[in-house]
C-alpha positions, 0 to 999 in steps of 0.5 A, a space after each residue: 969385748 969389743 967390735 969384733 968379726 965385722 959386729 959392731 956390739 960390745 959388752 961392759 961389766 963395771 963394778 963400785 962399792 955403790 953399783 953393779 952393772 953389765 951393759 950389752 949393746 948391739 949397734 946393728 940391732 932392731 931395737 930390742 931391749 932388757 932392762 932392770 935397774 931398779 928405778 921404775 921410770 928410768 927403766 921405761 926411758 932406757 926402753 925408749 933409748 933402745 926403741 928408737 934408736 934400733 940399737 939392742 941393748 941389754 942393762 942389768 943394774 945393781 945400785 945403792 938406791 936405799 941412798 937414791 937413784 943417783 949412783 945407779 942412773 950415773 953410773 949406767 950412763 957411764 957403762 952404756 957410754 963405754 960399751 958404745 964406744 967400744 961397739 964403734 971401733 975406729 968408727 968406720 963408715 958410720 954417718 958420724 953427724 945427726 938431728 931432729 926436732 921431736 914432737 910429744 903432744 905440747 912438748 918439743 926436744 931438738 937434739 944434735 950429735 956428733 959421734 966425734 970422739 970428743 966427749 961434750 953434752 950441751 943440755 937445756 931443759 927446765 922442768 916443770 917439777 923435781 920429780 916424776 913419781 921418785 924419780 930426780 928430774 936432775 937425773 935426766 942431764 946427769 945421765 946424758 953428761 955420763 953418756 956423753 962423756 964415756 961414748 965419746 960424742 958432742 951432744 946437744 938437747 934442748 927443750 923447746 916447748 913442754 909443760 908436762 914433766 913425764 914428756 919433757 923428759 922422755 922428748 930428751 930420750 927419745 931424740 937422743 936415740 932418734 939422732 945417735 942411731 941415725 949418726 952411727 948407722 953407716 953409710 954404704 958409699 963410705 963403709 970403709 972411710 973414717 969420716 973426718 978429713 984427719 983421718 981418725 976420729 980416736 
């Protein structure tokens, strides 16, 4: 299920041996969310994804996590990638380019995204510990590459400041969402425009 009738939602199913996912996702939504992955913290900044982006978003996450997170966290990157994707059509209208600096107590995330259509991610982050409660910090970047990649976006985090590894972390999603709502919102004076000189952003 893609765009369809002028909506800009979308539904993926995707299914391994190591995981079983079904993403929903409205790019026109306020921001509502139901999330259940199985791995407590994910959750959490998967909720902050929606938040803040405004986009609706519905993820239900069967993974291999007697294994660890990992499968499951990449893969969920991967079906929510695909199902934004498939939510923005031809990508008519939309803002297309985003940033922000993002402020959490003593940490502070930029982030940057072109929803291009070709797939990039940039990532810079050093955490202060390996884990937040179970949860692999290197998991944070694996999400983003997934993302990234099957969303079909350039996108750029970097931390600039932080010492708490929750905030690092959660700085990273929410400018994340901050920018890719903002980028694939549309713009009322190009509502039925591509916005790029060639035309398509395939």
């Amino acid at each position: 299920m893609g765009e369809t009738a002028g909506r800009r939602d979308a539904v993926v199913e995707r299914k391994t041996k190591e995981t079983d996912i079904r993403v929903r996702v409205d790019l026109d939504g306020t921001g509502r969310s139901t999330i259940a992955t199985g791995v407590g913290f994910f959750d959490h900044m998967l909720e902050q994804l929606s938040r803040h982006s405004l986009i609706d978003m519905d993820v239900a996450a069967k993974g291999d996590l007697h294994i660890d997170d990992h499968h499951t966290v990449e893969d969920t990157g991967i079906a929510l990638g695909q199902a934004i994707r498939q939510a923005l059509g031809e990508r008519r209208g939309i803002r297309r380019y985003a940033s922000l600096d993002l402020a959490m107590d003593e940490c502070l995330t930029r982030a940057a995204i072109d929803v291009s259509g070709r797939p990039f991610l940039v990532f810079s982050a050093d955490f202060t510990r390996d884990k937040i409660g179970g949860f692999d910090t290197e998991l944070v970047r694996e999400f983003f590459q997934a993302l990234a990649q099957n969303a079909g976006v350039t996108l750029h985090v970097t931390n600039l400041a932080g010492a708490n590894a929750h905030h690092i972390a959660e700085t990273c999603f929410k400018a994340v969402a901050r920018v890719l709502g903002d980028a694939v919102a549309i713009d009322p004076r190009q509502a039925d425009l591509v916005p790029s000189t060639k035309g398509t952003l395939a």
